[in-house]
N, CA and C of each residue as an Amber inpcrd file, in Angstrom:
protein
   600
  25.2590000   0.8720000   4.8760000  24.1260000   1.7120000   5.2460000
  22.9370000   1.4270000   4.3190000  21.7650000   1.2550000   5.1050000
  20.6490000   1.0990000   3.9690000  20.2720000   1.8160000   3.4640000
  19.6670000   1.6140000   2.2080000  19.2410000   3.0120000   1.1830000
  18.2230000   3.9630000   1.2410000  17.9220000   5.0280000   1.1000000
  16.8790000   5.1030000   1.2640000  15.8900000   5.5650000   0.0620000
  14.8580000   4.5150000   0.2130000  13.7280000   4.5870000  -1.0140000
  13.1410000   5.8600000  -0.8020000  12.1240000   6.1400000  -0.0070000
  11.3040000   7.3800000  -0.0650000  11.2810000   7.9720000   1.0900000
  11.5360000   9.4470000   0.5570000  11.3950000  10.8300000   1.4170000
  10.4000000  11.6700000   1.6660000   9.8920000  11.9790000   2.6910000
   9.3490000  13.1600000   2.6060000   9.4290000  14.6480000   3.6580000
   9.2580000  15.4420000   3.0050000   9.8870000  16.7720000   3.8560000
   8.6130000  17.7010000   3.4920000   8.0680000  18.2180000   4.7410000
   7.3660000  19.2220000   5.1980000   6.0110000  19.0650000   4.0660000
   5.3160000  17.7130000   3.9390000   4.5830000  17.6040000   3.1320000
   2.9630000  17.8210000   4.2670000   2.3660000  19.0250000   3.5030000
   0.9930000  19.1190000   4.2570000   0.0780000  19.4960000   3.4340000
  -0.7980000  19.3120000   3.7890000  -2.4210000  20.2200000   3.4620000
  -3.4330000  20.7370000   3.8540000  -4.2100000  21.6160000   4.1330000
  -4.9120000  22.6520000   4.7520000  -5.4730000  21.6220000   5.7520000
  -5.0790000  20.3740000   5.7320000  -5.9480000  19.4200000   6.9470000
  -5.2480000  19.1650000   7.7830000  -3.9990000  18.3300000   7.1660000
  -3.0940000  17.6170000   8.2050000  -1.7560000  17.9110000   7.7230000
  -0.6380000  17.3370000   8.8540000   0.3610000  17.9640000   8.3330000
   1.1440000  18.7860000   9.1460000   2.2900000  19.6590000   8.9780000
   3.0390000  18.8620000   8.1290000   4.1340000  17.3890000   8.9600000
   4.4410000  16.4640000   7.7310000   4.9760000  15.4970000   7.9190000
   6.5410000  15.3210000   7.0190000   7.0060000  14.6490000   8.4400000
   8.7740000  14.5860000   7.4990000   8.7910000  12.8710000   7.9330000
   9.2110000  12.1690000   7.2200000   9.8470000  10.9600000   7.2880000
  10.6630000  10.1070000   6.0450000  11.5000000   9.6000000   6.5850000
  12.3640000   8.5980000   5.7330000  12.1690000   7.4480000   5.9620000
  11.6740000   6.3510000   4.8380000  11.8190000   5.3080000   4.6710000
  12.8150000   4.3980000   4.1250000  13.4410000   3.2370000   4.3840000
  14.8770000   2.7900000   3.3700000  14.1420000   1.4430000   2.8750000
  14.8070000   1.0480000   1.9210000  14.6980000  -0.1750000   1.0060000
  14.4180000  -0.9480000   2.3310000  13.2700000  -2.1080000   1.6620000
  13.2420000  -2.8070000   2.6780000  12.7240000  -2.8530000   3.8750000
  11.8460000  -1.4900000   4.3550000  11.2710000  -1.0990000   5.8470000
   9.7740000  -1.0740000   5.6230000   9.4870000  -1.4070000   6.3930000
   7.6200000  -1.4290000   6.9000000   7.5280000  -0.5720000   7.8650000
   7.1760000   0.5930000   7.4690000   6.0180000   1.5840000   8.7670000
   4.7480000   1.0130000   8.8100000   4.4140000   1.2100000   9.9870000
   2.9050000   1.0750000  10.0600000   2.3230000   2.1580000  11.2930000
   1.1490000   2.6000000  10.7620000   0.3640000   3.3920000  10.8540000
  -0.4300000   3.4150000  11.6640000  -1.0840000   3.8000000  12.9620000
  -2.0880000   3.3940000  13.4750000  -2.9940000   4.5090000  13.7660000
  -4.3230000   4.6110000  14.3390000  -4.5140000   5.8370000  14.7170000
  -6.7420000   5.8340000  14.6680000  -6.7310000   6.5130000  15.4910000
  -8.3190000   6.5090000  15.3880000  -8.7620000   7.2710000  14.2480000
 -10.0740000   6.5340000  13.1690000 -11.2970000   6.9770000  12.4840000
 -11.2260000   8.0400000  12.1940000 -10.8190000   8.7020000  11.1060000
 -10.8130000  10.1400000  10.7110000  -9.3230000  10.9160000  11.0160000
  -8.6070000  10.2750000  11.4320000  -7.3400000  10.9360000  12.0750000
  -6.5700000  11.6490000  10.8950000  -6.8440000  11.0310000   9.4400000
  -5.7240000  11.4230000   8.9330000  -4.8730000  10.3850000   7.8720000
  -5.0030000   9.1810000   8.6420000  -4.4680000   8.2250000   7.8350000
  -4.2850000   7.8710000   6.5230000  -5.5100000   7.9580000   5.9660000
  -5.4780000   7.3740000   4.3760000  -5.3500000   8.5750000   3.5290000
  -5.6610000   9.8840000   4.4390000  -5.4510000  10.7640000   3.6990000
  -3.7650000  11.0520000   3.4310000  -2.7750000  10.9830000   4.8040000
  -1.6510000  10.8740000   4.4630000  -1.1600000  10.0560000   3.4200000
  -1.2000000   8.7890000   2.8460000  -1.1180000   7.9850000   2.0680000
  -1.5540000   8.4260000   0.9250000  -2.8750000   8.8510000   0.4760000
  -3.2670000   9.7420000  -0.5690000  -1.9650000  10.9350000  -1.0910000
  -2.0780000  11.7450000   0.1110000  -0.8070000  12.5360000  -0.0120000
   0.2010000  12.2070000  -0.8060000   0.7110000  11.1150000  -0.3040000
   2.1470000  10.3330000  -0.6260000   2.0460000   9.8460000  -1.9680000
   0.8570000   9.8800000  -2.5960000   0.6530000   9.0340000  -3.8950000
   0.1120000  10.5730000  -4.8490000   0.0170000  11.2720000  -4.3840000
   0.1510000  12.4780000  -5.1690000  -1.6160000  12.3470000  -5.6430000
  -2.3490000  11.9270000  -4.7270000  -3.3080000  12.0120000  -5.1420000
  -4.6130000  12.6800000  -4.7040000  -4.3340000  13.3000000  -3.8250000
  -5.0870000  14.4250000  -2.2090000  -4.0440000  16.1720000  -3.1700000
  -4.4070000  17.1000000  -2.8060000  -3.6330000  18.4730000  -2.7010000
  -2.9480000  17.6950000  -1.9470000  -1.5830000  18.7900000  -1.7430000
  -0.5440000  18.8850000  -0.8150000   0.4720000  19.7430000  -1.1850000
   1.0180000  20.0260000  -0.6130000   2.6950000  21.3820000  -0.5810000
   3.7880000  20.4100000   0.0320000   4.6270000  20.6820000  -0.2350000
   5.9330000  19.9740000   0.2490000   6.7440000  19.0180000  -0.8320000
   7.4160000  18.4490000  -0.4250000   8.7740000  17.7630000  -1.2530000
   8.5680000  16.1510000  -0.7640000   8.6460000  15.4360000  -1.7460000
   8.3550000  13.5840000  -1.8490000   9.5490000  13.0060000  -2.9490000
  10.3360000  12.3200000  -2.3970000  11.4650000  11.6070000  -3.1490000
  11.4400000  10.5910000  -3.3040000  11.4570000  10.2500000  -4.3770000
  11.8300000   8.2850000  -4.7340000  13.1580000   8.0390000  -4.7420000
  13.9700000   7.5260000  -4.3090000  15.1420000   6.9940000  -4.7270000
  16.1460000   8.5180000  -4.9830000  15.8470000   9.6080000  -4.3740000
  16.8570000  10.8550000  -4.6570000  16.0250000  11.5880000  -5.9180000
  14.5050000  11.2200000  -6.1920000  14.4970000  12.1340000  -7.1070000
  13.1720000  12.6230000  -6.5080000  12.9340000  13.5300000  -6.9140000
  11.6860000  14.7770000  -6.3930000  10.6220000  13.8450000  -7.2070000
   9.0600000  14.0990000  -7.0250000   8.1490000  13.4650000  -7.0600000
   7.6970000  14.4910000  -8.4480000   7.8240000  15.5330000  -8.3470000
   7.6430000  16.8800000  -9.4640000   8.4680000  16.5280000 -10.9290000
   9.3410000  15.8960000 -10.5800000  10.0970000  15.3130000 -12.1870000
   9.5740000  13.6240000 -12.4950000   8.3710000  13.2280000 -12.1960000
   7.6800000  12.1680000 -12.3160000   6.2570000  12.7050000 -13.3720000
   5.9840000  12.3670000 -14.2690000   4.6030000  13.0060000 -14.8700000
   3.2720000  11.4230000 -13.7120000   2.1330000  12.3400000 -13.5360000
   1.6370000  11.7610000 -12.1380000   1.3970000  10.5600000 -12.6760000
   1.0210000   9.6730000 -13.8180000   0.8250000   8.2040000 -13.5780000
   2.2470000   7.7990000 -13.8370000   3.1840000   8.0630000 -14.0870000
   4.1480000   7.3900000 -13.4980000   4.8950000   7.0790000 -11.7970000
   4.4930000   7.8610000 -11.5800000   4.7820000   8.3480000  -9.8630000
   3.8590000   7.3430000  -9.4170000   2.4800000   7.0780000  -9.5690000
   1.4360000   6.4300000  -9.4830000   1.9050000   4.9210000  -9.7750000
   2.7300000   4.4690000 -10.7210000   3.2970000   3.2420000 -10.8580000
   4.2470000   2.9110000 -10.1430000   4.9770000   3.6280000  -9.5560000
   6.1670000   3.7380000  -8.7700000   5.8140000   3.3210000  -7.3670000
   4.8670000   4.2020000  -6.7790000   4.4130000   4.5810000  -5.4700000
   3.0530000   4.1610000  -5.5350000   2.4240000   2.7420000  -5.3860000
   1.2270000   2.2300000  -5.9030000   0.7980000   2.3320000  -4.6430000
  -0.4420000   3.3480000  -4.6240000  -1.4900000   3.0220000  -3.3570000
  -2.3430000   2.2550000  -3.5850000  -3.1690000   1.1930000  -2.8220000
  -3.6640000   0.1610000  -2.1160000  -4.8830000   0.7910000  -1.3900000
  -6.0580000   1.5610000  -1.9890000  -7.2380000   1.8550000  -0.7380000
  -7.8710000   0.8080000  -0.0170000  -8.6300000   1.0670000   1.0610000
  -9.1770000   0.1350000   1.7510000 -10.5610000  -0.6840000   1.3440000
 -10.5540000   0.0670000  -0.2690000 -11.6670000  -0.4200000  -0.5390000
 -11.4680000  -0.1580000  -2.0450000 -11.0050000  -1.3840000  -2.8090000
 -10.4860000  -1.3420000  -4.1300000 -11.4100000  -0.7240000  -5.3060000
 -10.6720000  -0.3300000  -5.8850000 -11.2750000   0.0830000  -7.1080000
 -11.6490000  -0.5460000  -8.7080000 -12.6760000  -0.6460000  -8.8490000
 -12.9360000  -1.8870000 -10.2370000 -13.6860000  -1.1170000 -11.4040000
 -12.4880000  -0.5550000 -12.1580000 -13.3780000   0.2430000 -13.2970000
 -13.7840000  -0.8660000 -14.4090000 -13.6850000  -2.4160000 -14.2300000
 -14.5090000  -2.9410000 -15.4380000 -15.2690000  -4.3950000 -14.9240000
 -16.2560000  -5.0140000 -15.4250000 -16.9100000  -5.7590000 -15.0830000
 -16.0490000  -6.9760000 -15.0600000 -15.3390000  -6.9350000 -15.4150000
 -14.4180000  -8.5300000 -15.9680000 -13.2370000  -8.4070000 -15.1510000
 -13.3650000  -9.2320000 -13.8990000 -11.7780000  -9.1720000 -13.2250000
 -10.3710000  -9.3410000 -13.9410000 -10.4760000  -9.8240000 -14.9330000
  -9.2980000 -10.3190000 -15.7040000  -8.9630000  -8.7580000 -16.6590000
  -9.4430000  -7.7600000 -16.8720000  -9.3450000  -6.9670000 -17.4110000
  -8.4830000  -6.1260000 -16.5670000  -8.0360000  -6.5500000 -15.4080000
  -8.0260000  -5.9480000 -14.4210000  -6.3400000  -5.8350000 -14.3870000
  -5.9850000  -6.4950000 -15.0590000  -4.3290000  -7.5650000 -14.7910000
  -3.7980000  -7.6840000 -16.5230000  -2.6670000  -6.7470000 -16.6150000
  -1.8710000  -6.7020000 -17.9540000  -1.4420000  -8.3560000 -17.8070000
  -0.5680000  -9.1280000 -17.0460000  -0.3880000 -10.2990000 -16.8360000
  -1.0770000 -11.4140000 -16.0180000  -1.5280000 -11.6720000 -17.1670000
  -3.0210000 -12.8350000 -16.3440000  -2.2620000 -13.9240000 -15.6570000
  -1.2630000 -14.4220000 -16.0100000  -0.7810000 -15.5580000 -15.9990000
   0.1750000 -15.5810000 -14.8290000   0.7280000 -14.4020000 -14.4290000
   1.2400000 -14.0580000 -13.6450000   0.3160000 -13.6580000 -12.1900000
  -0.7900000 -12.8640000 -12.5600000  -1.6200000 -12.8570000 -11.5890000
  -2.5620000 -14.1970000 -11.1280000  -2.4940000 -15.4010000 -11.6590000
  -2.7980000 -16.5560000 -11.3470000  -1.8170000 -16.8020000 -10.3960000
  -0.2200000 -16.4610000 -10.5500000   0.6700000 -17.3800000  -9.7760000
   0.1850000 -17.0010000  -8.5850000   0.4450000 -15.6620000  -7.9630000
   0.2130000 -14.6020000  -6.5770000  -1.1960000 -14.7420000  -6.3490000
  -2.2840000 -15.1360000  -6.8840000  -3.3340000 -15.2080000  -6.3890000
  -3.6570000 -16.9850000  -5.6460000  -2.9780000 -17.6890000  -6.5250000
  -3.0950000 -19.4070000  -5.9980000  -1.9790000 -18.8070000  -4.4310000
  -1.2490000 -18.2800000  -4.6440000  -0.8680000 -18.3170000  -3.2550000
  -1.4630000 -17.2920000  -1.9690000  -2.5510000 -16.8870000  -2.2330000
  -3.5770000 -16.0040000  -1.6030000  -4.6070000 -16.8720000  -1.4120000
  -4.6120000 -18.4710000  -1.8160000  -5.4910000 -19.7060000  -1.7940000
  -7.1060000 -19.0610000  -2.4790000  -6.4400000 -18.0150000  -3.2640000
  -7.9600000 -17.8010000  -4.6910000  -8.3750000 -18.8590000  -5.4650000
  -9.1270000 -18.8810000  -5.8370000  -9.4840000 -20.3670000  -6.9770000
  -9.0710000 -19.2280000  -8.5750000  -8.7970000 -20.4000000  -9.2670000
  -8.2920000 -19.7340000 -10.3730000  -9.0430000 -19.1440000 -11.0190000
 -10.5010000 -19.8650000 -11.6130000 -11.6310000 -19.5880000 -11.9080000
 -12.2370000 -17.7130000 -11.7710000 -11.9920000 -17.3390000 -10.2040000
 -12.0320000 -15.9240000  -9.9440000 -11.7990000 -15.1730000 -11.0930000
 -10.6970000 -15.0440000 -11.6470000  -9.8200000 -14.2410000 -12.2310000
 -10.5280000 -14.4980000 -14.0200000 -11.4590000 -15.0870000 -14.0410000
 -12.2940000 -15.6180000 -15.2400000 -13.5440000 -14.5970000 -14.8970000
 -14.0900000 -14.1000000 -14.0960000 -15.3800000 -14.1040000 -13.5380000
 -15.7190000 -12.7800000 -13.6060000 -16.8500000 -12.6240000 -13.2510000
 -17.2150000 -11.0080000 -13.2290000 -17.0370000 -10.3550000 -11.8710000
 -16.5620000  -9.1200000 -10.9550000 -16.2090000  -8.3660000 -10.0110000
 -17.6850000  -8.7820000  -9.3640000 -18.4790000  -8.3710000  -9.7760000
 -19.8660000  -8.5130000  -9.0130000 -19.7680000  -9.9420000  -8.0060000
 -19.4150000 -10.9050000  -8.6680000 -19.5790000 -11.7440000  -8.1490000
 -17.9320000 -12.3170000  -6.6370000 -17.1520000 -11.4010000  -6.5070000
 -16.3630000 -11.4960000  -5.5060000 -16.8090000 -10.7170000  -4.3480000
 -16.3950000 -12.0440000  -3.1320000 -16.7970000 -11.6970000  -1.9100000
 -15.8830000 -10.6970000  -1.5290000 -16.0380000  -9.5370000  -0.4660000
 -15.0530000  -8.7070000  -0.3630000 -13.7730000  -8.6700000   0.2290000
 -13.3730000  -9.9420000   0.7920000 -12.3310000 -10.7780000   1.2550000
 -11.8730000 -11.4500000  -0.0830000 -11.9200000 -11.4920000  -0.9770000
 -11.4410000 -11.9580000  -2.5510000 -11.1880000 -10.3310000  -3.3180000
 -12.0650000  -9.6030000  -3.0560000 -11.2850000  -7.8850000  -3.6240000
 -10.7230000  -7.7120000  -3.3140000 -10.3160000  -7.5600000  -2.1280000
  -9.2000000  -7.4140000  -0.9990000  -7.3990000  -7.7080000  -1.2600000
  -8.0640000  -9.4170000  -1.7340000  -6.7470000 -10.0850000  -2.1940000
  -6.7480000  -9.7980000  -3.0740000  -7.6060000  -9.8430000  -4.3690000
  -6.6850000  -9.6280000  -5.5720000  -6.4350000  -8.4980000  -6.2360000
  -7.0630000  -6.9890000  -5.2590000  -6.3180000  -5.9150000  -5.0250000
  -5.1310000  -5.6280000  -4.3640000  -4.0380000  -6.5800000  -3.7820000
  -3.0660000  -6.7190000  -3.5540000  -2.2450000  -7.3140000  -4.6360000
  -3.0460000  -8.3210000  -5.2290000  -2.3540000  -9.2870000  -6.0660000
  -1.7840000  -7.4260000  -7.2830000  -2.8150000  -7.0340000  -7.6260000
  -2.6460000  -5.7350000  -8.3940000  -1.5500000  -4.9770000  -8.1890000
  -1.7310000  -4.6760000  -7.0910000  -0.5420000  -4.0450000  -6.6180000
   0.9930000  -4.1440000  -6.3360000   1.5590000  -5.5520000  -6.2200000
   2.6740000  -6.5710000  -6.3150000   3.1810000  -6.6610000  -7.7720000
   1.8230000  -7.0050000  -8.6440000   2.4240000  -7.6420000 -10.0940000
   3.5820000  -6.3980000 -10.9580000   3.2310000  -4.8610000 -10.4150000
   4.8180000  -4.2690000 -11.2840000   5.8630000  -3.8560000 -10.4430000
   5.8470000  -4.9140000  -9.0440000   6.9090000  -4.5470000  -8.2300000
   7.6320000  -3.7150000  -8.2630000   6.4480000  -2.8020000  -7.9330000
   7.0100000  -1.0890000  -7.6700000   7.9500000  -1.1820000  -6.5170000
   8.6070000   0.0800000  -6.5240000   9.9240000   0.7460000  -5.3150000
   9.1040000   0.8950000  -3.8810000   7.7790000   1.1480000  -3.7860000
   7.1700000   1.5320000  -2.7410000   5.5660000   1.3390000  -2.8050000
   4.7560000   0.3630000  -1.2970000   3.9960000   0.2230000  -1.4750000
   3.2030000   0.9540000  -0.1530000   1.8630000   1.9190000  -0.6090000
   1.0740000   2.0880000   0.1120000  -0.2060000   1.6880000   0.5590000
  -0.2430000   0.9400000   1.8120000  -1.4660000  -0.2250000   1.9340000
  -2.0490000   0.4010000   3.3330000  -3.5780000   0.3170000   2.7200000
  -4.6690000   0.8080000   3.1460000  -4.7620000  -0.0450000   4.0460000
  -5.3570000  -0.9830000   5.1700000  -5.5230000  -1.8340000   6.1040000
  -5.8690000  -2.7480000   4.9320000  -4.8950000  -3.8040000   4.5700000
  -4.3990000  -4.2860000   3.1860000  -5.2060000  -5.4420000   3.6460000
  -5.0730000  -6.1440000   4.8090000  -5.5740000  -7.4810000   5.2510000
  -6.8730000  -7.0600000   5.6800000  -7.7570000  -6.2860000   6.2340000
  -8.8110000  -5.9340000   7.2900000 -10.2360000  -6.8780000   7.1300000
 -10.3270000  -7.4720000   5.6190000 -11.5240000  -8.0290000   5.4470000
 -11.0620000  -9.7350000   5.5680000  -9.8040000 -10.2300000   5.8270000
  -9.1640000 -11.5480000   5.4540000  -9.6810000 -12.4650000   7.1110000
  -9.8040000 -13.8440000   6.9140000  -9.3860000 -14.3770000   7.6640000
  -7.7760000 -14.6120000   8.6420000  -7.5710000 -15.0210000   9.6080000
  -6.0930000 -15.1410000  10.2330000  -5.6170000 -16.0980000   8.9130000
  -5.8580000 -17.2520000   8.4770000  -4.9190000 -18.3290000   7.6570000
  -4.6960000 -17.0520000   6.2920000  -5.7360000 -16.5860000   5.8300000
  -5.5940000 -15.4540000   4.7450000  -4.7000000 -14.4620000   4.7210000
  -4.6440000 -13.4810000   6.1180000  -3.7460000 -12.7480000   6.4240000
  -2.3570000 -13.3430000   6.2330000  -2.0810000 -14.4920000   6.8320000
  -0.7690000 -15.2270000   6.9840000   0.1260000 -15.5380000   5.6980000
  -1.3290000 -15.6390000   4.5170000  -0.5360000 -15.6070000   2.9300000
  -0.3730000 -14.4750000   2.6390000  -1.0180000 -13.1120000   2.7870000
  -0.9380000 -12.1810000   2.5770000   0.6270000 -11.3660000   2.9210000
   0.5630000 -11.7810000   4.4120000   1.5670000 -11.1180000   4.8240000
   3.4880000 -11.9360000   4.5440000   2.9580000 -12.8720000   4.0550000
   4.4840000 -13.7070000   3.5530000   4.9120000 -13.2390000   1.9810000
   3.4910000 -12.5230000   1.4350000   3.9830000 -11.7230000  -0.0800000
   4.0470000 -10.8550000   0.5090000   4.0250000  -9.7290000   1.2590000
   4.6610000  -8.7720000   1.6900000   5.8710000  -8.6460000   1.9970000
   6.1940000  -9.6350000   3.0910000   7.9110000  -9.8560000   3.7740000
   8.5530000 -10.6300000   2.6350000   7.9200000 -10.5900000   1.4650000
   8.8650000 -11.1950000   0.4810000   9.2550000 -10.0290000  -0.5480000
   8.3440000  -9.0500000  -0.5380000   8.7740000  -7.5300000  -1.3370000
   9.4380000  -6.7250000  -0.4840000  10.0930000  -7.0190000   0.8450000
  10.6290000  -6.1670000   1.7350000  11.6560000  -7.0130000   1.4700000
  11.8980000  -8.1390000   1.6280000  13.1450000  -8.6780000   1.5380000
  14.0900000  -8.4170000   0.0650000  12.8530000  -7.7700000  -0.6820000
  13.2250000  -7.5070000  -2.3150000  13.8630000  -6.2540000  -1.9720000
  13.7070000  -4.9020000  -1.1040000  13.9770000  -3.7790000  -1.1850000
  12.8180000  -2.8830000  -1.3180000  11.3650000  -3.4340000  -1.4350000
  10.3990000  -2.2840000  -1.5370000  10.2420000  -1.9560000  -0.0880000
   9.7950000  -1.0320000  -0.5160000   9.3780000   0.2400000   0.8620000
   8.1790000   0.5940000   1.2990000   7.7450000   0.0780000   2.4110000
   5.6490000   0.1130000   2.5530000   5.3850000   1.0240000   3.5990000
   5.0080000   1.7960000   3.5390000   3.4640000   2.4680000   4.5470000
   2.4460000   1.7560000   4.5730000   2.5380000   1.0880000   5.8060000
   0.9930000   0.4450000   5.9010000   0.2260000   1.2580000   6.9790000
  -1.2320000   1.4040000   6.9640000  -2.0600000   1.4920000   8.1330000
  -2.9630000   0.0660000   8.3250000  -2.5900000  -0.0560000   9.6130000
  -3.2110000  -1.4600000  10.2050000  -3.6580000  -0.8390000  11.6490000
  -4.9140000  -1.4140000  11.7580000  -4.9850000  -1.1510000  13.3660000
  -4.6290000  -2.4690000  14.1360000  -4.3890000  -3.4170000  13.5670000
  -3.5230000  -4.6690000  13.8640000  -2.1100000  -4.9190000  14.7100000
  -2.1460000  -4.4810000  15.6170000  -0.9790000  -4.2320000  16.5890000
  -0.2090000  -5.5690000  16.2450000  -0.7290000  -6.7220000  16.2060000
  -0.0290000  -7.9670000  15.8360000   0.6670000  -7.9640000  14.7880000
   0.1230000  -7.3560000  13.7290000   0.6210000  -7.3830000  12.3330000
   1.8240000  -6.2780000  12.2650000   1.5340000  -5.4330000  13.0490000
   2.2760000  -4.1790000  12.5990000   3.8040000  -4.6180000  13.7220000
   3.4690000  -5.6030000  14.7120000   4.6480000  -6.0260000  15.0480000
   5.5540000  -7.5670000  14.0080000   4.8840000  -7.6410000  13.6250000
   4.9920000  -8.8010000  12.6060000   6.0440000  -8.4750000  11.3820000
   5.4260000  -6.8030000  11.0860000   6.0370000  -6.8570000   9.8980000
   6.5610000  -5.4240000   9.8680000   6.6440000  -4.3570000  11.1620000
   7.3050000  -2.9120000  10.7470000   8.7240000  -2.8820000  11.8330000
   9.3950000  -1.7470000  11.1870000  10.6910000  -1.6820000  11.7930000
  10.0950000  -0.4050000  12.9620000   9.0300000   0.4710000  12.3890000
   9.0580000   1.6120000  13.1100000   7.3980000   1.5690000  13.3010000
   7.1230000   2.2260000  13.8920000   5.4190000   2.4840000  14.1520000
   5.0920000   3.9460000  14.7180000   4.0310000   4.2920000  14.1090000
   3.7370000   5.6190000  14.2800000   2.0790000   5.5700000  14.4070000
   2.0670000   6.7210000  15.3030000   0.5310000   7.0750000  15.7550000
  -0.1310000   7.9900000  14.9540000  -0.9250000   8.0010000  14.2860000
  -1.6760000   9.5570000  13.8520000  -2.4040000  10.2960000  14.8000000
  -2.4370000  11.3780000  14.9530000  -3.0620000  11.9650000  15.8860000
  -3.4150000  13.4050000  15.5810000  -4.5670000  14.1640000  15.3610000
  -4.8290000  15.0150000  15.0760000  -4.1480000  15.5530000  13.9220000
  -3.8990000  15.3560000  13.2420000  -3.4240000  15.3890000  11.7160000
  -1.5680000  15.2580000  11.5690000  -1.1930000  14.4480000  12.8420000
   0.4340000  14.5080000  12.8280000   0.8070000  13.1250000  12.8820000
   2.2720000  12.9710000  12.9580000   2.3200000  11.6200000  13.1320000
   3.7180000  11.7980000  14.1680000   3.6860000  10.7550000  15.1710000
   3.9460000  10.6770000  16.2870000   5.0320000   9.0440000  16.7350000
   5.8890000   8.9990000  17.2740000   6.0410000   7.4810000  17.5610000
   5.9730000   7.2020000  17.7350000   5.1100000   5.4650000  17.9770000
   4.2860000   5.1190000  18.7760000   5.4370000   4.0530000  19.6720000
């Protein structure tokens, strides 16, 4: 029987909600749903980073016996629009050397990772806000429409480091409005819809 990484039970907030689902080692949900529905805010949710009421499990343990940046390391959300608190991309990455490997295979030039944020196109934030997110191969990943700014050949590297952390046992919520992708790479698919989630 497969395991299961993350839980959640009757998790809501004065917006949306409430939501129950189980994810197991190894599974890709994906998310779909119209502009405002709910989406990233659920994901927020899940990362303990929105209010919310309800119960969130890692691996059998409650999300409440986590102090929040650890939970936050565990359960790494991915927004759709990365976050760069310093001018120097390389500041960005405890393991530089390591984030060279995962980024040459995102076909980045190495150079990037030398450079200042200002100067990346937003199809290069994109990636090496993924690359971020991979390097402490957390238990569970939450991705914002992870590919949305990539070319198809881009997506295609993108999504082979993904099915390579699923084949590891991590556990993803993605939202994609990518019907291709989300058949590509989820076991289950779900609709958002007025602040619920539904099977699609």
């Amino acid at each position: 029987m497969t395991q299961e990484r993350l839980r959640i039970q009757a998790m809501r907030s004065s917006l949306v909600g409430p939501f129950d689902l189980s994810v197991a080692a190894g599974e890709c949900i994906a998310i779909s749903g119209a502009s405002g529905s709910g989406k990233s805010l659920f994901l927020r949710m899940v990362a303990d980073l929105d209010p919310n009421t309800g119960a969130v499990f890692l691996d059998g343990r409650e999300r409440g016996s986590f102090a929040a940046p650890a939970w936050r390391r565990q359960v790494i959300y991915v927004p759709a629009e990365s976050g760069w608190w310093s001018e120097a991309v390389a500041d960005h990455f405890s393991d530089l050397a390591a984030a060279r490997v995962l980024a040459a295979r995102l076909d980045l030039k190495p150079e990037l990772l030398d450079g200042p944020v200002l100067r990346l196109s937003t199809g290069e934030k994109q990636r090496l806000a993924l690359v971020r997110s991979l390097l402490p191969a957390s238990p569970v990943l939450l991705l914002d429409e992870p590919t949305a700014a990539l070319d198809e050949t881009s997506q295609g590297h993108a999504e082979a480091l993904l099915r390579e952390r699923l084949q590891a046992g991590t556990a993803i919520l993605m939202v994609t409005h990518r019907s291709d992708q989300a058949a590509r790479l989820s076991r289950r698919r779900f609709v958002m819809a007025q602040g619920r989630l539904t099977p699609a």
